[in-house]
PDB file of N, CA, C and O in Angstrom:
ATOM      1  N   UNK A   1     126.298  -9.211 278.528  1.00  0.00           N
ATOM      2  CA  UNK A   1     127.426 -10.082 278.767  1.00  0.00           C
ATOM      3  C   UNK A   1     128.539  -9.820 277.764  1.00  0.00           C
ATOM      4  O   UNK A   1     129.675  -9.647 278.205  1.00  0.00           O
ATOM      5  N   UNK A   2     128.308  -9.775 276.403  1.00  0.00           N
ATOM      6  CA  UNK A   2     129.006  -9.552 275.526  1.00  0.00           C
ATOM      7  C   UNK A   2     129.653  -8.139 275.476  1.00  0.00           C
ATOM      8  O   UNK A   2     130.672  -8.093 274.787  1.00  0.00           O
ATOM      9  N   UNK A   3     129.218  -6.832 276.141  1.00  0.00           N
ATOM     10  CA  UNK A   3     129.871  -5.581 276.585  1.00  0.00           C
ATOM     11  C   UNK A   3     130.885  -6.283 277.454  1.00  0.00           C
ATOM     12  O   UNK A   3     132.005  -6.577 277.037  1.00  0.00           O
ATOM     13  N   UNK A   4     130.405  -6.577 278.832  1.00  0.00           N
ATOM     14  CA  UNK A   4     131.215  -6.871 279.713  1.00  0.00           C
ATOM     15  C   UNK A   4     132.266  -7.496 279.606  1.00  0.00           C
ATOM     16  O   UNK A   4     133.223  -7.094 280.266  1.00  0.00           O
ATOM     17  N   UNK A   5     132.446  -8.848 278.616  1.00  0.00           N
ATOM     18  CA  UNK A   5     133.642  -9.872 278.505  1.00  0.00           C
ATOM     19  C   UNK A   5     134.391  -9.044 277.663  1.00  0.00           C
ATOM     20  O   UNK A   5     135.621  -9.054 277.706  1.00  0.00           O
ATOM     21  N   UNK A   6     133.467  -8.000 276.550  1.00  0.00           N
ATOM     22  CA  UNK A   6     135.017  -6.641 275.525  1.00  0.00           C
ATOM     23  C   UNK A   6     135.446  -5.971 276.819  1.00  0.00           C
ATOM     24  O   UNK A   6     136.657  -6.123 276.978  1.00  0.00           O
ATOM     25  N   UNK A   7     135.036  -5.479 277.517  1.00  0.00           N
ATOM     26  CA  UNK A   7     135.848  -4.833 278.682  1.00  0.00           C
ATOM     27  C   UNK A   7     136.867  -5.096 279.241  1.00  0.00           C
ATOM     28  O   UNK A   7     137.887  -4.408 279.198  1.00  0.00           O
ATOM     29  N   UNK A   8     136.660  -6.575 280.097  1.00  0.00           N
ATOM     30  CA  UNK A   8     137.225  -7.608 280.529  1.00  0.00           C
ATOM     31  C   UNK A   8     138.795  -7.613 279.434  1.00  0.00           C
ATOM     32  O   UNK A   8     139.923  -7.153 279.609  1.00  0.00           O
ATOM     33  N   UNK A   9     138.337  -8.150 278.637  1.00  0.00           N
ATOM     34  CA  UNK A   9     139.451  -8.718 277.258  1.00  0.00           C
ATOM     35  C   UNK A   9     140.452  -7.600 276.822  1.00  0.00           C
ATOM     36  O   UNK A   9     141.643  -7.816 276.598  1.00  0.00           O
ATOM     37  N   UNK A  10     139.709  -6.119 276.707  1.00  0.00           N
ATOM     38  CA  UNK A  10     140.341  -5.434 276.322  1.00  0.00           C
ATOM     39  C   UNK A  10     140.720  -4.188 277.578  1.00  0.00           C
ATOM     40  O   UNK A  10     141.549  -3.338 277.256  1.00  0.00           O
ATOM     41  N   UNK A  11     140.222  -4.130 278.700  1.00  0.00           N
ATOM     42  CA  UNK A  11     140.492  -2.889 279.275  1.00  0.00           C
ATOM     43  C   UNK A  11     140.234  -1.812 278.749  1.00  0.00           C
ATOM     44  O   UNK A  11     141.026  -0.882 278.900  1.00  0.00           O
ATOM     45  N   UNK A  12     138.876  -1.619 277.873  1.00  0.00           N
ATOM     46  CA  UNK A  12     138.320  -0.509 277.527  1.00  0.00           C
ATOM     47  C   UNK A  12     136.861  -0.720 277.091  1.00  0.00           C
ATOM     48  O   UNK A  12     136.391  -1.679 276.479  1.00  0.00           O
ATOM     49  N   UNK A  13     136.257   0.372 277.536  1.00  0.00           N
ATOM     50  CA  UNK A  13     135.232   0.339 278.292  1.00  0.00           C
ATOM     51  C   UNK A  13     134.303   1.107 277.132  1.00  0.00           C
ATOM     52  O   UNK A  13     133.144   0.766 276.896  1.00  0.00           O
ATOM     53  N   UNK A  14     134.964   2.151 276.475  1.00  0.00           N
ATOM     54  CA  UNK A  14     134.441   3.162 275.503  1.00  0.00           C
ATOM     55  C   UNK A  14     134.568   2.045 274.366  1.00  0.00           C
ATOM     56  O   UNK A  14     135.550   1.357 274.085  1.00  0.00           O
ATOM     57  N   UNK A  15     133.226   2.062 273.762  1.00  0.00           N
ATOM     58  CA  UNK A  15     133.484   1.210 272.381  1.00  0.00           C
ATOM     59  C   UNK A  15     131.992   0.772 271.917  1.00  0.00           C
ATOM     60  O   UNK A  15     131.168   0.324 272.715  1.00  0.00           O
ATOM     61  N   UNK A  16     131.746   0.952 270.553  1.00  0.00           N
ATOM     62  CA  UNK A  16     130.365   0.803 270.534  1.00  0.00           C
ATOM     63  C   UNK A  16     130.088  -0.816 270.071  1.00  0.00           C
ATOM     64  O   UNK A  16     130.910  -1.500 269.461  1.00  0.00           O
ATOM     65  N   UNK A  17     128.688  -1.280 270.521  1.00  0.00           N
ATOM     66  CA  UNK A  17     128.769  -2.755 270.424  1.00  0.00           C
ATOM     67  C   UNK A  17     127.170  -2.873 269.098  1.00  0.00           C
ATOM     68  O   UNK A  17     126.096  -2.324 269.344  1.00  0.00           O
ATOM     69  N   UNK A  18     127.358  -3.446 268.194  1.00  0.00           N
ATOM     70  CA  UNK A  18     126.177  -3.576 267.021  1.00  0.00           C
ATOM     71  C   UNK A  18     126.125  -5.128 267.068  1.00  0.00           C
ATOM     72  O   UNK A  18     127.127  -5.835 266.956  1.00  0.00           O
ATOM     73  N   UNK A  19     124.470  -5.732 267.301  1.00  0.00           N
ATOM     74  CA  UNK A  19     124.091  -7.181 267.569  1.00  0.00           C
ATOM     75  C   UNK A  19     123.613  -6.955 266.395  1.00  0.00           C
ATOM     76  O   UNK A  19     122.928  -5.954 266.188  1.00  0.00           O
ATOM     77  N   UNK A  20     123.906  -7.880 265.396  1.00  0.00           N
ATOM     78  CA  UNK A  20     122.896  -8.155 264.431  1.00  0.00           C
ATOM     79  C   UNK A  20     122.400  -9.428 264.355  1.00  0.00           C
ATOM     80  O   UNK A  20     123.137 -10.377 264.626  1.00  0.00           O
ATOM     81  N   UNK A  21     121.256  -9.592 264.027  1.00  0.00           N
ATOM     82  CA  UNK A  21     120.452 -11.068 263.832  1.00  0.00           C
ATOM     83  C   UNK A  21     120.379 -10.870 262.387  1.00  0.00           C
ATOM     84  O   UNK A  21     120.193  -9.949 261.592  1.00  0.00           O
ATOM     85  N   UNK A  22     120.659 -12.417 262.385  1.00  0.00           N
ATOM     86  CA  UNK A  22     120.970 -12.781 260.884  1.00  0.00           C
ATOM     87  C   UNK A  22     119.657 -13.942 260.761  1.00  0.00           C
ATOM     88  O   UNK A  22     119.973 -14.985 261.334  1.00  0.00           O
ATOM     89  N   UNK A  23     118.308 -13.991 260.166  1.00  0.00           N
ATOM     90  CA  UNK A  23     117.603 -14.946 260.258  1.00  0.00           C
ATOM     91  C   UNK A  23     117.865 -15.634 258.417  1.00  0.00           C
ATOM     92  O   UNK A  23     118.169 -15.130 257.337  1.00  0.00           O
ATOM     93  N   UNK A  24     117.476 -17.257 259.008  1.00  0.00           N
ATOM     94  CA  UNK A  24     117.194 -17.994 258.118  1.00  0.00           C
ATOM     95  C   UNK A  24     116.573 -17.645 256.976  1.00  0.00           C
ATOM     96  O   UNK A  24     115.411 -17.371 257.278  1.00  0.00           O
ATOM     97  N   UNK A  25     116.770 -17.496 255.671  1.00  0.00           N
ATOM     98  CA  UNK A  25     115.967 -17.113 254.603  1.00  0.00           C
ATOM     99  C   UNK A  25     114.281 -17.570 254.306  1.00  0.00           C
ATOM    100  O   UNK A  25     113.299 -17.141 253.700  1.00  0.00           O
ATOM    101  N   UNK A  26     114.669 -18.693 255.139  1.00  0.00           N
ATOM    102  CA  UNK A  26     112.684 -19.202 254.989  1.00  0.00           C
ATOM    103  C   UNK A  26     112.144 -18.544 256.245  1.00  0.00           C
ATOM    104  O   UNK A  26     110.923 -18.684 256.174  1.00  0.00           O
ATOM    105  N   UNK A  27     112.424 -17.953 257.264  1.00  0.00           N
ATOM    106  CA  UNK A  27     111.959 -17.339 258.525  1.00  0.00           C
ATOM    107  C   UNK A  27     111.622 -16.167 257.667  1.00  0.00           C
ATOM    108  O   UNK A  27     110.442 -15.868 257.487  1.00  0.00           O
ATOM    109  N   UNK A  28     112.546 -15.521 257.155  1.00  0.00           N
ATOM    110  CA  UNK A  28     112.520 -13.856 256.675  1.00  0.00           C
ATOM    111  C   UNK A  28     111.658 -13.943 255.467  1.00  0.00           C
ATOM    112  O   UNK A  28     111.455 -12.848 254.942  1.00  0.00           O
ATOM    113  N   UNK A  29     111.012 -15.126 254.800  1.00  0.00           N
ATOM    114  CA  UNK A  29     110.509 -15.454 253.629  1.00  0.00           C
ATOM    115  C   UNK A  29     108.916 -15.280 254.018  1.00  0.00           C
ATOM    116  O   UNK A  29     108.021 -14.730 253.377  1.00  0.00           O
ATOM    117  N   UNK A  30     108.878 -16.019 255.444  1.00  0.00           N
ATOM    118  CA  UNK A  30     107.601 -15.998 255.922  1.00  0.00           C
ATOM    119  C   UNK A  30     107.525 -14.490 256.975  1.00  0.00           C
ATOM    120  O   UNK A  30     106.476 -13.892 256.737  1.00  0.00           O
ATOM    121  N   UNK A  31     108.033 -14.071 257.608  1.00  0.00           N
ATOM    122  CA  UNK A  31     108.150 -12.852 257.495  1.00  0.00           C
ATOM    123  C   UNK A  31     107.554 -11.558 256.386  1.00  0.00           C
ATOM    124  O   UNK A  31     106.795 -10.683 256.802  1.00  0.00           O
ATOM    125  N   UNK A  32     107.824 -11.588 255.572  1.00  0.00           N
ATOM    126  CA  UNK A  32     107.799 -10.931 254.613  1.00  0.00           C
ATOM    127  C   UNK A  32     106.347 -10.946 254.094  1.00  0.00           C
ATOM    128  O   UNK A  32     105.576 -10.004 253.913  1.00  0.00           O
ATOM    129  N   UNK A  33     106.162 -12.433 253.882  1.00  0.00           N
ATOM    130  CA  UNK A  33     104.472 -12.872 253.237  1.00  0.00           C
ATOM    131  C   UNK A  33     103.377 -12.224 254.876  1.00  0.00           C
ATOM    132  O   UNK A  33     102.256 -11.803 254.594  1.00  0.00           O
ATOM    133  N   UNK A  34     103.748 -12.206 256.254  1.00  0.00           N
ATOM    134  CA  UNK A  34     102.983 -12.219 256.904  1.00  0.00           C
ATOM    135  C   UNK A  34     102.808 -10.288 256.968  1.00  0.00           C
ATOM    136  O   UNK A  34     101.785  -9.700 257.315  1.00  0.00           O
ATOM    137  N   UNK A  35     104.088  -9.651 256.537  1.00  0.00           N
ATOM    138  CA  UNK A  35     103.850  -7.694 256.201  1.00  0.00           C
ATOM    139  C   UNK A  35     102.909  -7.783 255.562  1.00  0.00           C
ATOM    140  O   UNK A  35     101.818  -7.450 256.024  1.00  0.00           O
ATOM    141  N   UNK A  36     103.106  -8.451 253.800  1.00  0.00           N
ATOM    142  CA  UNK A  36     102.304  -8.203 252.764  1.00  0.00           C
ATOM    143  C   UNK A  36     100.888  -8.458 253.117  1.00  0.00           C
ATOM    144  O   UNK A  36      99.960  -7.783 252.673  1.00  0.00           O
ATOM    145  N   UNK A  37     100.759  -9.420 253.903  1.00  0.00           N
ATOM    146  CA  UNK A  37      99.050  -9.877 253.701  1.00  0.00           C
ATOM    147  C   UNK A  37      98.378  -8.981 255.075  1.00  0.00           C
ATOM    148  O   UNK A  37      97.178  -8.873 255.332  1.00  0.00           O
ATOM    149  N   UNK A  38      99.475  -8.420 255.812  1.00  0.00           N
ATOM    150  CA  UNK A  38      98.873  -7.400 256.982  1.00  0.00           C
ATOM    151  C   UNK A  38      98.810  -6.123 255.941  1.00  0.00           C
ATOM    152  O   UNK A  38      97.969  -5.335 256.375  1.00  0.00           O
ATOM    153  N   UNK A  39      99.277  -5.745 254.982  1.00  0.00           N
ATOM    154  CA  UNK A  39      99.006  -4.423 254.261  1.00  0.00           C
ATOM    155  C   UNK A  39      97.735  -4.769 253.397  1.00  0.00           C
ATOM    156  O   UNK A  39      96.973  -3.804 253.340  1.00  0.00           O
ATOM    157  N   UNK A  40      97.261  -5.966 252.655  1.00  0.00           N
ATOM    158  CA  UNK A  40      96.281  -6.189 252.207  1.00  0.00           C
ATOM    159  C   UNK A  40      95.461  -6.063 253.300  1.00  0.00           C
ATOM    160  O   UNK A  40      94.778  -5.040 253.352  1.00  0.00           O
ATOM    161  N   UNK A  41      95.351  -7.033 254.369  1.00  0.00           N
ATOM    162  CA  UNK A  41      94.431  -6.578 255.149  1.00  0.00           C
ATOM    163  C   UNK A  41      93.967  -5.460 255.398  1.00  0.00           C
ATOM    164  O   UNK A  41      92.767  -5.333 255.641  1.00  0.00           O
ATOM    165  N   UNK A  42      94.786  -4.449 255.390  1.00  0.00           N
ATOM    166  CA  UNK A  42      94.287  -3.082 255.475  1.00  0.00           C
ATOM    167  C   UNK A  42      93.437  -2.687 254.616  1.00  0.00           C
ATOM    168  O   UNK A  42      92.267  -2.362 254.818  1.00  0.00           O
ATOM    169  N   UNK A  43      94.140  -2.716 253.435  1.00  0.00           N
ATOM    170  CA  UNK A  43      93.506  -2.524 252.493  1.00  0.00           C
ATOM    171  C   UNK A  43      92.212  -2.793 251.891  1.00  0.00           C
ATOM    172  O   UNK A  43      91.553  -2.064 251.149  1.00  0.00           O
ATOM    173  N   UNK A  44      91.908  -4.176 252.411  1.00  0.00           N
ATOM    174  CA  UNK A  44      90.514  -4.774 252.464  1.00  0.00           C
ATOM    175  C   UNK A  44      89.394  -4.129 253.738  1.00  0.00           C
ATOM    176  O   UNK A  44      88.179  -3.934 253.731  1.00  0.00           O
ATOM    177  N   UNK A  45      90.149  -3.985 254.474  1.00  0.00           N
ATOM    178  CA  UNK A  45      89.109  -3.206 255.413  1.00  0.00           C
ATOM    179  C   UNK A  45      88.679  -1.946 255.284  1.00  0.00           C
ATOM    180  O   UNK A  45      87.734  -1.487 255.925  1.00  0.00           O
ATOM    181  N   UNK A  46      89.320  -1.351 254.485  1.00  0.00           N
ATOM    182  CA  UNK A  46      88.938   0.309 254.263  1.00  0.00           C
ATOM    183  C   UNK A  46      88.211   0.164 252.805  1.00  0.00           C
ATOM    184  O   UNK A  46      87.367   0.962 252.396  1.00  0.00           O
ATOM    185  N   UNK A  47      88.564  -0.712 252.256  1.00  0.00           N
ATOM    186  CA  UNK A  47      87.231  -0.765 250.955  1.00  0.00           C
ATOM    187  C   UNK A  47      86.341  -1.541 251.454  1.00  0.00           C
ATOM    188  O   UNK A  47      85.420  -1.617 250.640  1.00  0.00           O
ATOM    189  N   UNK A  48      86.051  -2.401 252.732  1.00  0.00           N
ATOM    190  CA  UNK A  48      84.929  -2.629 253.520  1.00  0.00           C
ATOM    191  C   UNK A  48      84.090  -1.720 253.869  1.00  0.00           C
ATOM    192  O   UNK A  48      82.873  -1.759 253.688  1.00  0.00           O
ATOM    193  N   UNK A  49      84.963  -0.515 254.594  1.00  0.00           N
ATOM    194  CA  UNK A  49      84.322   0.263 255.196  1.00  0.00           C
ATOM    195  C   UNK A  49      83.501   1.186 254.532  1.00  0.00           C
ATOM    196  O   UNK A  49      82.405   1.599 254.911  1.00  0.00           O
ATOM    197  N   UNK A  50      84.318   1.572 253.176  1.00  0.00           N
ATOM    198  CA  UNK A  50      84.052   2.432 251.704  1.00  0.00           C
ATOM    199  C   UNK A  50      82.709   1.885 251.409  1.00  0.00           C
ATOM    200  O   UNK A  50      81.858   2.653 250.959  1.00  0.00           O
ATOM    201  N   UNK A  51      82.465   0.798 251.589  1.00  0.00           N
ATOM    202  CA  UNK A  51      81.510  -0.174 250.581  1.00  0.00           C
ATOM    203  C   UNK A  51      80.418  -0.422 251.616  1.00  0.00           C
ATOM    204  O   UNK A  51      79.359  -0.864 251.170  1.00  0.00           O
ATOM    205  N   UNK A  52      80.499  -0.234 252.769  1.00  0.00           N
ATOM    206  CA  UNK A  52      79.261  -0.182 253.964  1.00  0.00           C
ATOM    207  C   UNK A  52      78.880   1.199 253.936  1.00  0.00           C
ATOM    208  O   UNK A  52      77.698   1.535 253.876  1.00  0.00           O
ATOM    209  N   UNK A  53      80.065   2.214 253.987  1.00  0.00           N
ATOM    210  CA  UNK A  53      79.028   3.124 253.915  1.00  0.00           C
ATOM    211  C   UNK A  53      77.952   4.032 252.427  1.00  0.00           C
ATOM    212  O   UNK A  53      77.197   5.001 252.349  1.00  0.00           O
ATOM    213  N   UNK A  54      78.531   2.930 251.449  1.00  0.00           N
ATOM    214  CA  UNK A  54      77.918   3.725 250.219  1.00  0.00           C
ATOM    215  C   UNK A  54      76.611   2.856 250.767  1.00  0.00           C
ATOM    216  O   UNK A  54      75.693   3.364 251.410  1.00  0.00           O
ATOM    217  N   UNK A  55      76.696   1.419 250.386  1.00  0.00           N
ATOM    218  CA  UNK A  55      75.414   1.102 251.124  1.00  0.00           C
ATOM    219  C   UNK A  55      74.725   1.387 251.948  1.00  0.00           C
ATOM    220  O   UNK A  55      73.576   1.048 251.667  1.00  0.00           O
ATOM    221  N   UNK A  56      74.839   2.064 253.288  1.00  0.00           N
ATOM    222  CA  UNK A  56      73.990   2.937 254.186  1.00  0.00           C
ATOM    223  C   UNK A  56      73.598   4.272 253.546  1.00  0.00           C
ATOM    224  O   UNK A  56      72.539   4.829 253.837  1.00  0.00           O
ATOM    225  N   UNK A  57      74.342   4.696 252.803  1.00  0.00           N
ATOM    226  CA  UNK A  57      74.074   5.871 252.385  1.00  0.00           C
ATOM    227  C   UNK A  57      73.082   5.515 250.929  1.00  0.00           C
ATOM    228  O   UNK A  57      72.462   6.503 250.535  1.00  0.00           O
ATOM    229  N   UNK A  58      72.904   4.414 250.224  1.00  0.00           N
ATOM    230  CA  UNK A  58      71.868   4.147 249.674  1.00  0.00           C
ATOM    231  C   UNK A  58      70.680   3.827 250.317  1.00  0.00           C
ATOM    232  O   UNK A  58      69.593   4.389 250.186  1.00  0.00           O
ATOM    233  N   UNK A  59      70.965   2.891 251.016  1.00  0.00           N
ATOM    234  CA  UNK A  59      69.532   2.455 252.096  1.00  0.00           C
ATOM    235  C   UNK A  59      68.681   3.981 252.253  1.00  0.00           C
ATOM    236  O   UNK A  59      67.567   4.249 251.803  1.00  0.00           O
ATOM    237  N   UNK A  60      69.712   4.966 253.135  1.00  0.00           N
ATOM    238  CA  UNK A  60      69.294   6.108 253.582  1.00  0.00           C
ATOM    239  C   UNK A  60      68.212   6.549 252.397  1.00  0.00           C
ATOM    240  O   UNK A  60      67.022   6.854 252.475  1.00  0.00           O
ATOM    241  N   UNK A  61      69.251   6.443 251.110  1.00  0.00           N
ATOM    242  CA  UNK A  61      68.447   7.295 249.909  1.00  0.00           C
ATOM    243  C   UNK A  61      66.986   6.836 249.632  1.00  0.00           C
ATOM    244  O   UNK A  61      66.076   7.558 249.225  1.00  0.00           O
ATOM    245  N   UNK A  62      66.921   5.490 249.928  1.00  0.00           N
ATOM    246  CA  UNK A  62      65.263   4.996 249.572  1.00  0.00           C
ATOM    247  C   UNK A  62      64.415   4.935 250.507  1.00  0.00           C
ATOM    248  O   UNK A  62      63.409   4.227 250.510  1.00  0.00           O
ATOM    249  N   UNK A  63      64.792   5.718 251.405  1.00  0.00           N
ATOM    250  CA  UNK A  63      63.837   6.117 252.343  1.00  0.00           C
ATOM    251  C   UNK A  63      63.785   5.015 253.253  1.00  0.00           C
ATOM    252  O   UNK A  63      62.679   4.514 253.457  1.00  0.00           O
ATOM    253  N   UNK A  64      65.126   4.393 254.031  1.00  0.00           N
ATOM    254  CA  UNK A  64      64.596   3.870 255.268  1.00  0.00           C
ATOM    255  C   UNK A  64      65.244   4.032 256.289  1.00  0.00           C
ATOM    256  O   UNK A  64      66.469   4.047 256.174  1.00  0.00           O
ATOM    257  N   UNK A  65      64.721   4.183 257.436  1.00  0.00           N
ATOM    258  CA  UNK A  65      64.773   4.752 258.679  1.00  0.00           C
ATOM    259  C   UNK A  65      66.311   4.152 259.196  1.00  0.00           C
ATOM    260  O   UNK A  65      66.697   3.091 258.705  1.00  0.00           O
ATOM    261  N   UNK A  66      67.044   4.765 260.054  1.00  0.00           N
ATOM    262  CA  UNK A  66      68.343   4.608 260.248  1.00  0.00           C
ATOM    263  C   UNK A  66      68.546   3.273 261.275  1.00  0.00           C
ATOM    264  O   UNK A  66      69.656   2.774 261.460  1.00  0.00           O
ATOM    265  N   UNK A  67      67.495   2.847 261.817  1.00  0.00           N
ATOM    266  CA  UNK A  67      66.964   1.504 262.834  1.00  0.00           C
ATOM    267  C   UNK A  67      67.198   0.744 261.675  1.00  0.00           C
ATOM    268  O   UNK A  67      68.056  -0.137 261.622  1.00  0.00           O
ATOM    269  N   UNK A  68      66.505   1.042 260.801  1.00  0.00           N
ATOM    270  CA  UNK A  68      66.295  -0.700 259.778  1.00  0.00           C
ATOM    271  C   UNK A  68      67.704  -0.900 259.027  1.00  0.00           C
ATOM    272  O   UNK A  68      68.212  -1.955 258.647  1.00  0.00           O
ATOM    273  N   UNK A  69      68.268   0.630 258.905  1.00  0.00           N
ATOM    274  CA  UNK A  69      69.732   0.072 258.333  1.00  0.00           C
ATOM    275  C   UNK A  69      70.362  -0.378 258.685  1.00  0.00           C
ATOM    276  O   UNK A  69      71.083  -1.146 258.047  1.00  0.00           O
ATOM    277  N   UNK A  70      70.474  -0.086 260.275  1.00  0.00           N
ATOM    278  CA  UNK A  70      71.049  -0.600 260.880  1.00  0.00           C
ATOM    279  C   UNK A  70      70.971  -2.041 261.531  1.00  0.00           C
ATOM    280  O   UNK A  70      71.860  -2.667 262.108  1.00  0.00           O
ATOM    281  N   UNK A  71      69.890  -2.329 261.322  1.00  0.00           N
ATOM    282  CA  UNK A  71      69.347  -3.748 261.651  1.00  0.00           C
ATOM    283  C   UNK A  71      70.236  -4.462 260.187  1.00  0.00           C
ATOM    284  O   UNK A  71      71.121  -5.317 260.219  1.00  0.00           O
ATOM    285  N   UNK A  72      69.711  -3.850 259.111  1.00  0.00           N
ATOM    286  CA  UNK A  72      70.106  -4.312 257.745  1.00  0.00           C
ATOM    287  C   UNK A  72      71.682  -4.873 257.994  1.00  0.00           C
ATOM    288  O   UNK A  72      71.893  -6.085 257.968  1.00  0.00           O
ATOM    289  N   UNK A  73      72.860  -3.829 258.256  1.00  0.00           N
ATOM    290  CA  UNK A  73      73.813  -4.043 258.211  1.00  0.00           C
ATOM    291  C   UNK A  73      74.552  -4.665 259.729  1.00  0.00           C
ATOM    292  O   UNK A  73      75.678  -5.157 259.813  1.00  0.00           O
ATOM    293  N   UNK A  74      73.813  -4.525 260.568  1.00  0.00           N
ATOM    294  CA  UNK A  74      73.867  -5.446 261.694  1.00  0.00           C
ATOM    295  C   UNK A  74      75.029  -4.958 262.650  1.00  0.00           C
ATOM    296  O   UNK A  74      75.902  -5.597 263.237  1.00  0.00           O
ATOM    297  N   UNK A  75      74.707  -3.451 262.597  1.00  0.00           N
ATOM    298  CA  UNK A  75      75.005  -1.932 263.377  1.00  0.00           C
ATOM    299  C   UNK A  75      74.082  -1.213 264.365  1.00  0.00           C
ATOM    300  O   UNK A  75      72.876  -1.283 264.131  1.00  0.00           O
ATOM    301  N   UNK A  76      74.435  -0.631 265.281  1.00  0.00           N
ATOM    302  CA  UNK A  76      73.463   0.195 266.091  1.00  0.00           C
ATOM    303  C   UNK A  76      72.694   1.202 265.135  1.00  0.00           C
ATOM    304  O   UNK A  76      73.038   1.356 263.963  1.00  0.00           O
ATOM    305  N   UNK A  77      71.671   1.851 265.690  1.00  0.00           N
ATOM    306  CA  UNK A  77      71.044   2.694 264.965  1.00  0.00           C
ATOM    307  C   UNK A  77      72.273   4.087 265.079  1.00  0.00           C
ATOM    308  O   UNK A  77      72.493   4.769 264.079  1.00  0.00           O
ATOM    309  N   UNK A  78      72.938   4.343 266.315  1.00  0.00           N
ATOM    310  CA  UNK A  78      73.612   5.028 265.859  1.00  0.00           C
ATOM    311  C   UNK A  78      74.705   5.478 264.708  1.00  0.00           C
ATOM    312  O   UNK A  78      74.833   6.425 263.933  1.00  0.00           O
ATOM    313  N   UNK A  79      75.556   4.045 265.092  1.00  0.00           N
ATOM    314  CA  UNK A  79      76.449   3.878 263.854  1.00  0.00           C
ATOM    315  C   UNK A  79      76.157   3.782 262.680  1.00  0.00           C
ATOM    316  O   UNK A  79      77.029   4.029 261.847  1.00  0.00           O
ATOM    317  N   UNK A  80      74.752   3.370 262.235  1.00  0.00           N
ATOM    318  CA  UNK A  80      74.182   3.621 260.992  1.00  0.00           C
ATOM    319  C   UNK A  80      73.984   5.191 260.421  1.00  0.00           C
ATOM    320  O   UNK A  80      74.328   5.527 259.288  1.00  0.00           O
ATOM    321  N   UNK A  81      73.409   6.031 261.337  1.00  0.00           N
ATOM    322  CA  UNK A  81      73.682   7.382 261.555  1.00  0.00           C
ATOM    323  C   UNK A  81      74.644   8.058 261.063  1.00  0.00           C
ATOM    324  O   UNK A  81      74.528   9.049 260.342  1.00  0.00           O
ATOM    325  N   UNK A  82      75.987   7.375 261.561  1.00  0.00           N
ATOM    326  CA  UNK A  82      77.531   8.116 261.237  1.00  0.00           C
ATOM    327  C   UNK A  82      77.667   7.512 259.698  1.00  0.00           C
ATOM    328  O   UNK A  82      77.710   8.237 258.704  1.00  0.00           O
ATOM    329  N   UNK A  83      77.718   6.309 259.672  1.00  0.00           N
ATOM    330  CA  UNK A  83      77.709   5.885 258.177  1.00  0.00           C
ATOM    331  C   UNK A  83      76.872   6.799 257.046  1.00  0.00           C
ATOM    332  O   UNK A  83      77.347   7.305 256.029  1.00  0.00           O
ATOM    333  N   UNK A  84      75.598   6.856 257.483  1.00  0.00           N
ATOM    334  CA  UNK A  84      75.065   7.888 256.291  1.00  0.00           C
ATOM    335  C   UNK A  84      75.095   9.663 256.313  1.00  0.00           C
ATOM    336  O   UNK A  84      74.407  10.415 255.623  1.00  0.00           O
ATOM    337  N   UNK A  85      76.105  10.018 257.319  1.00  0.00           N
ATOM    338  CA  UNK A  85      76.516  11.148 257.185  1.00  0.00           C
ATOM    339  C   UNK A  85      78.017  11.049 257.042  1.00  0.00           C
ATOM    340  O   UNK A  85      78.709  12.039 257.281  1.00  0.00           O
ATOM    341  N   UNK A  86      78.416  10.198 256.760  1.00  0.00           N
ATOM    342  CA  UNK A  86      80.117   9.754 256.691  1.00  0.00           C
ATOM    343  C   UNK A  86      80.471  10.499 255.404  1.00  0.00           C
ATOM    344  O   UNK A  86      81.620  10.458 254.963  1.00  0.00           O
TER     345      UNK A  86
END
C-alpha cells in the first residue's frame, strides 16, 4: 500500500522503499535474553552429549554389554553402539 500511495503522490514509480521496525526497548530486551539462553542451550546440549558419550564409552570399558548401556542410559542398544564408537 505504502509503494502504491508514493506512486499515486508522486507519479513515479522507480524509487526504492526501506520499512523499518522500530521495537520497544523491553520487547528487544526480551528478545535478546531469549538468543542468549537459545545459544546456552546449545551449548548445554553438546556438553550433554560430550558427557553421555564419555560415559558409554566408560560403561563399554568395564566390560558391559552394549544392551545394558543402553538400558543404563535409557538408549537403544544401537545408539549405545554409536556412542561407544563416537
Amino acid at each position: 500500500m505504502a509503494r502504491d500511495l508514493i506512486t499515486v503522490m508522486t507519479q513515479d514509480a522507480d524509487f526504492a522503499l526501506t520499512i523499518e521496525t522500530k521495537l520497544p526497548q523491553s520487547v528487544q530486551e526480551h528478545l535478546d535474553e531469549a538468543r542468549r539462553l537459545r545459544k546456552e542451550e546449545a551449548e548445554c546440549r553438546s556438553n550433554a552429549a560430550r558427557e553421555t558419550r564419555a560415559a558409554a564409552q566408560e560403561l563399554h570399558g568395564m566390560g558391559l554389554a552394549l544392551q545394558q548401556i543402553g538400558d543404563i542410559l535409557g538408549v537403544s542398544r544401537q545408539r549405545a553402539h554409536q556412542l561407544v564408537n563416537a
